[in-house]
N, C-alpha and C positions, 0 to 999 in steps of 0.2 A: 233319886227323883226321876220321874219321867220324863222322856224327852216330848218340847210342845213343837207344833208346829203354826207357825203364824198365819200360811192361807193354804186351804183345802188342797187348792192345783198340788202346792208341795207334798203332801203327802199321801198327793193318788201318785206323785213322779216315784216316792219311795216305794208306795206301794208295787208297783211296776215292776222298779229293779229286784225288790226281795222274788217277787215271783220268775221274773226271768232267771235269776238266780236257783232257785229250787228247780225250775223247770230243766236245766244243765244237768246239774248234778244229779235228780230221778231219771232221766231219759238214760243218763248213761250206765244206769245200775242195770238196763235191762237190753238195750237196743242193741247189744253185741249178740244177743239169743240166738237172732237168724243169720246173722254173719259169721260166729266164728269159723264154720266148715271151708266159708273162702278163706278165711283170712290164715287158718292153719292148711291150708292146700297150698295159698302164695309164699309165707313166709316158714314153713315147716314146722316142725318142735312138737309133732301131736302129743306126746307126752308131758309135757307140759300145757295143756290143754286149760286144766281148772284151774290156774293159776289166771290167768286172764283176768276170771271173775274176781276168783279172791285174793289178789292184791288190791284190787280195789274196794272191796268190800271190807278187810281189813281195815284201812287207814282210814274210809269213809265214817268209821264205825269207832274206832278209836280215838280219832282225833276231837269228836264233837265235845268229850264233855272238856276237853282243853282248850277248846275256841271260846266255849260258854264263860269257861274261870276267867281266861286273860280278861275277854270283854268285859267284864266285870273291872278290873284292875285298870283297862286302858282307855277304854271307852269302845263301841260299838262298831263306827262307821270304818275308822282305820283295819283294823281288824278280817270285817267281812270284805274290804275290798282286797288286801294281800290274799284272801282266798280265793275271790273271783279271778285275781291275777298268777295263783299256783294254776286253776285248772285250767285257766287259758291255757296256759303255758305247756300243762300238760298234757293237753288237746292235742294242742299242733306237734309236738312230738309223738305223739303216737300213731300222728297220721303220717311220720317221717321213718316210720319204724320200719327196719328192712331184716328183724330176726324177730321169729318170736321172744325171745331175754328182752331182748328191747322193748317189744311192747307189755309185756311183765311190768318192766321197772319202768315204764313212763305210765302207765295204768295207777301203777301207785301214787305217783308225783298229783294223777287225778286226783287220785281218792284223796292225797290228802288236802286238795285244794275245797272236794266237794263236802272234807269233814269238817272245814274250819267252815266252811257255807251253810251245812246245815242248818245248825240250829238257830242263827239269827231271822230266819222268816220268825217264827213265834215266838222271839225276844223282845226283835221291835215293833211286831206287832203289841206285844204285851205292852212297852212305853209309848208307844203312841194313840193305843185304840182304850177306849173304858172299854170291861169286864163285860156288858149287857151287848157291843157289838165285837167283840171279838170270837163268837161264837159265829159270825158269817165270815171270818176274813179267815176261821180256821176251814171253813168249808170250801171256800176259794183254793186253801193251799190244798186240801185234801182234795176235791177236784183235779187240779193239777198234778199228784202222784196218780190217778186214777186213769184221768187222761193219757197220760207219757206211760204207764203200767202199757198201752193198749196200743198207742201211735208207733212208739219208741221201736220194739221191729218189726213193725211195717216198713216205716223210713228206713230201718236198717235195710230190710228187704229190695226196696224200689234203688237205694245208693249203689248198692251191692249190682241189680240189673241194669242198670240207667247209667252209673256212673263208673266210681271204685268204692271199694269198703273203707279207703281213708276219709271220705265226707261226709263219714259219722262223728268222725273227727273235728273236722273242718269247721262242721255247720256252726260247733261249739264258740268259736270265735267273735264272729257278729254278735250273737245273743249276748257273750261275755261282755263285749265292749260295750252295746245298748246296757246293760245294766248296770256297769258302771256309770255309765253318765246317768241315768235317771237318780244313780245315787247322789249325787252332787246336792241333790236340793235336801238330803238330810241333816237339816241344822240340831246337830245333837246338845240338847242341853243335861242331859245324866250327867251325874261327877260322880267321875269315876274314883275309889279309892286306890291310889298306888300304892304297889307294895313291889319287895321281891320276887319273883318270878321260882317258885320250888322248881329247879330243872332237876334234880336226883329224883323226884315226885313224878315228872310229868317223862320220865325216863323208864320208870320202875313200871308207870300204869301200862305205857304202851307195849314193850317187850313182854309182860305178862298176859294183857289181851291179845295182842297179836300171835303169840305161841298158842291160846287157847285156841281161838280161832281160825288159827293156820292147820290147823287137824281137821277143818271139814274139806278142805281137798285134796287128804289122804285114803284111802281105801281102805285101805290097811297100816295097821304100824303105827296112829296115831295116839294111841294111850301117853308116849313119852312125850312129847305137846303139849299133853294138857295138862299132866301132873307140873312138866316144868311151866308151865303158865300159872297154874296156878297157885305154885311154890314161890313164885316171883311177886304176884297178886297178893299172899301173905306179909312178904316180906316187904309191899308198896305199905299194907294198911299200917303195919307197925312202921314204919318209917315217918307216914303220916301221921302218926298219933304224939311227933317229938317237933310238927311243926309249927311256926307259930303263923306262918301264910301258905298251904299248905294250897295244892293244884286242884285235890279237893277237899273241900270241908266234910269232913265222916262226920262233923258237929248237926251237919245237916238233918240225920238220920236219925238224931234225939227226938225228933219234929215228928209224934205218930202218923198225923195227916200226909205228910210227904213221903213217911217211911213206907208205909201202907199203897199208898198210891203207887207205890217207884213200885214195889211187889206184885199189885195187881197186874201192873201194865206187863210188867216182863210174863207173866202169867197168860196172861188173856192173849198176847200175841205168840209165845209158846204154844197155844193150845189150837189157836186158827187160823193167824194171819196167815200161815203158808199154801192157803187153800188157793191164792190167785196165783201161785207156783206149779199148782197141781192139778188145777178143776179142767183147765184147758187142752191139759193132754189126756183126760179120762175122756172129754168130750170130743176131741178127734181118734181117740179109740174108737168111738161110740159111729165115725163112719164123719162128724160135720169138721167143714176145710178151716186151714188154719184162721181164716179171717173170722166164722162164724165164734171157732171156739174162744176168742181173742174179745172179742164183742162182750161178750156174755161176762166179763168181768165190768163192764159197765153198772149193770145191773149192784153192784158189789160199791161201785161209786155213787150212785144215785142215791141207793140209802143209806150211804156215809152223809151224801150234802143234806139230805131229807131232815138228817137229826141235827149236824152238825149247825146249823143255820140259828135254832132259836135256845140253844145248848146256852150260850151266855144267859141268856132272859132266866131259862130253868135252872141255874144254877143258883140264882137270885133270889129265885120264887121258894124253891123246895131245897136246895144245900146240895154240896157234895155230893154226899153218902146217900140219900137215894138215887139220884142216879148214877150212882156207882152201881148199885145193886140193880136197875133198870135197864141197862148195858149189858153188865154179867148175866142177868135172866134173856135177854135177847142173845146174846152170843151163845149161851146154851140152847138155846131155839134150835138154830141154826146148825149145832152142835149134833142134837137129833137126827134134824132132815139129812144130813150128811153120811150119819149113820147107817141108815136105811138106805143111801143111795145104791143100787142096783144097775145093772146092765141094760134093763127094759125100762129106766127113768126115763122120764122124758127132758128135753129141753127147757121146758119151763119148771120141770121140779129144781133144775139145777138155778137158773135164773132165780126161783126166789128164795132159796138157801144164802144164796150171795147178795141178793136185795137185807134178807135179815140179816145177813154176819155185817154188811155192809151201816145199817140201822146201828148195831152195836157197837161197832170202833167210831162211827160220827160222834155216838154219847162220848163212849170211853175217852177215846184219845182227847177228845175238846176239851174235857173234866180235867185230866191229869195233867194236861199242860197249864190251864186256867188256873188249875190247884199250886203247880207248885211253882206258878208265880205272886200268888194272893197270899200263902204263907210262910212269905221269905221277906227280908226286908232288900231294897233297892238294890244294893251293895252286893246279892248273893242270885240275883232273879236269872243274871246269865249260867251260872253256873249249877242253880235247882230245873231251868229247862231243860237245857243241856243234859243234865242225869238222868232225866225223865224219858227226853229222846233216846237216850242212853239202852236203857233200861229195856224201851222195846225193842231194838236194833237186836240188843242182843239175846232176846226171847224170840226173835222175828229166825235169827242165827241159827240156835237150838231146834225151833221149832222145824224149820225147813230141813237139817240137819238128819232129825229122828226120822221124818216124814220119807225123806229121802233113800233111807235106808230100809225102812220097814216096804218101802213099795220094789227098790232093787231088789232086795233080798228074799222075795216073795216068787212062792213057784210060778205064778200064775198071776197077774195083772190086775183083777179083779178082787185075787185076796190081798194082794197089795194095799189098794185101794180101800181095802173096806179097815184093813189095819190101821194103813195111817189115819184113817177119821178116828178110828174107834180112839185111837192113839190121843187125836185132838178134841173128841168128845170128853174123855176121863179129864184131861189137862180143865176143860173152860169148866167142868162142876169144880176143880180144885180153887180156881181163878173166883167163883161165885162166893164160895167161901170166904175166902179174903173181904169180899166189898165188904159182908158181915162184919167183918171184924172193923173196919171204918166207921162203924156207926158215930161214934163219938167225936169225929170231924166235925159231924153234923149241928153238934151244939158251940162249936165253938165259935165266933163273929168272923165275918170274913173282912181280912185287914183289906183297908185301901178299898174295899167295895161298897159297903153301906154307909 
């Protein structure tokens, strides 16, 4: 059942904390970008260098759809706040950090503060908000990864000249502790069903993503990674198929609409989202300073909030599944313009490539999280978001991954460039296809909505 709230004040106070909350755990996936050249100058270990990111991005990434289940089982507010108190925690240790190992292993202690965080922004917005306004409150959080995408190292930047590179750190604290308190006014009325906690489940899932995973900050030599990740990954689903409260329900997946959806999403952000990974250093290629190329992912935010906004209404009005397909035809837009991108583009060609890709994920992402909370019943809504988050994280992984490699691997900068789009062109026509196959969403009633 959804949780109510008896006067407004209350749940703009929640509203608050989820956002300060989100705002931590994005800032920090990115704001180490312009800092780390200090911070492995002061504390050494250049060799371990990409470990920095991806410890964090690991555990950020693993742990969500396990905050999603528990929540489900425990209730909501308990939950999200042990998370806001790991990343505290893991803040200030890593701004105490006097090796780089150390900052490694408190980076993770982050992550896994900011994975049990995740997903509760569009949980409780889901129990708190109707369906018809939840398509602005996702534009607000999607604003906010947009924002911090952009802010995040710059502040790194100004800490790093102004102050030290540990008040990237630091700053975390305050915001934590402000969102704790505003959480206080969430009077959660959801009942939760208790059960057993699958720890051989929630053991199996993590050690198999994290080995898959842990091979994007290898060079080389990471094939043994991922075969044992994903040998372990085997060995989670069958495990889970003898459970009777299982970390996750594979029963989920019977569910076309959610199955569908959970494919698209890892798809569509395989095929694009890693362009605000990438467009900024084409475009300081291109001769413009780090701030202007940094800017220009705005444009990528604006048509995220543009769609995102009345995404609830349209979801109501037309279903699903067209704009599923409305999304995917805009994300292949975008998919185009990128194609063609050239050396003699200009600035504003790039600007509204990322205005369209930006159009696209406001549908998409609004749809699939609205989606797989509309066709689950109470009991399972934490842990069908959560998968969904899930789902693109790790299309988001891949995609940046491939991306990555086809632009290093390239003689020349430019054919780089033109690789990884083509790379992410092919991928969003794969991703368009899918929404086709959702058609059938579309006939079905949308529970708890009409």
């Amino acid at each position: 059942m959804p949780a109510t709230l008896n006067r407004p004040q209350n749940r703009m106070q929640v509203l608050v904390s989820i956002v300060l909350a989100m705002l931590v755990a994005s800032m920090d996936t990115t704001i180490i970008n312009t800092t780390m050249p200090i911070i492995v100058k002061d504390l050494g270990g250049y060799s371990l260098y990409a470990w920095a990111f991806a410890s964090y991005m690991i555990f950020s990434t693993v742990l969500t759809p396990i905050a999603g289940r528990i929540s489900d089982l425990y209730g909501r507010k308990t939950i999200l706040a042990a998370g806001i108190i790991v990343f505290l925690i893991g803040s200030l240790l890593c701004g105490l950090s006097q090796t780089m190992m150390q900052l490694i292993l408190f980076r993770a202690v982050q992550g896994i503060g900011a994975g049990i965080m995740n997903p509760f922004p569009a949980i409780i917005a889901g129990d708190l908000y109707p369906i018809e306004e939840r398509g602005k409150i996702q534009a607000l959080f999607s604003a906010m990864w947009g924002i911090s995408a952009v802010i995040a190292p710059l502040f790194g930047a100004l800490f790093t000249e102004y102050a030290s590179w540990r008040w990237i750190f630091y700053i975390n604290i305050p915001i934590c502790l402000l969102s704790l308190f505003f959480l206080r006014a969430y009077k959660e009325e959801y009942e939760p069903k208790p059960a057993s906690v699958d720890y051989g489940g929630a053991v199996l899932f993590t050690l198999g993503v994290s080995l898959t995973l842990a091979a994007t900050a290898f060079e080389k030599q990471a094939w043994w990674l991922v075969l044992a990740g994903v040998a372990l990954l085997a060995v989670f689903i069958a495990y889970e198929r003898r459970q009777s409260s299982p970390i996750v329900p594979l029963a989920l997946f019977r569910s076309r609409p959610i199955r569908r959806m959970n494919i698209n999403a890892f798809l569509s952000n395989a095929a694009l989202f890693g362009t605000a990974s990438y467009a900024p250093t084409f475009l300081q290629e291109q001769g413009y300073s780090t701030f202007v190329s940094g800017v220009a992912l705005l444009a990528q935010s604006a048509g995220w909030m543009l769609m995102s906004v009345p995404a609830g209404k349209l979801i109501l009005r037309y279903g699903y599944s067209r704009l599923l397909i409305i999304g995917n035809v805009l994300l292949v837009l975008s998919g185009v313009q990128l194609f063609y991108l050239s050396a003699g583009s200009s600035y504003l060609y790039s600007l509204t490539a990322l205005f369209i890709q930006g159009m696209a994920f406001g549908i998409l992402v609004t749809v699939t999280i609205i989606g797989s909370q509309q066709f689950v019943d109470g009991d399972q809504k934490g842990i069908s978001t959560s998968l969904m988050m899930f789902s693109r994280n790790i299309g988001t992984a891949v995609g940046v991954t491939v991306m990555g490699s086809l632009l290093t691997g390239a003689a020349q900068f430019m054919t780089g460039v033109h690789s990884l789009y083509t790379y992410g062109f092919l991928v969003s026509l794969l991703s368009l296809a899918t929404a086709f196959l959702s058609l059938e969403a579309a006939k079905r009633p949308l529970p708890n909505a009409l």
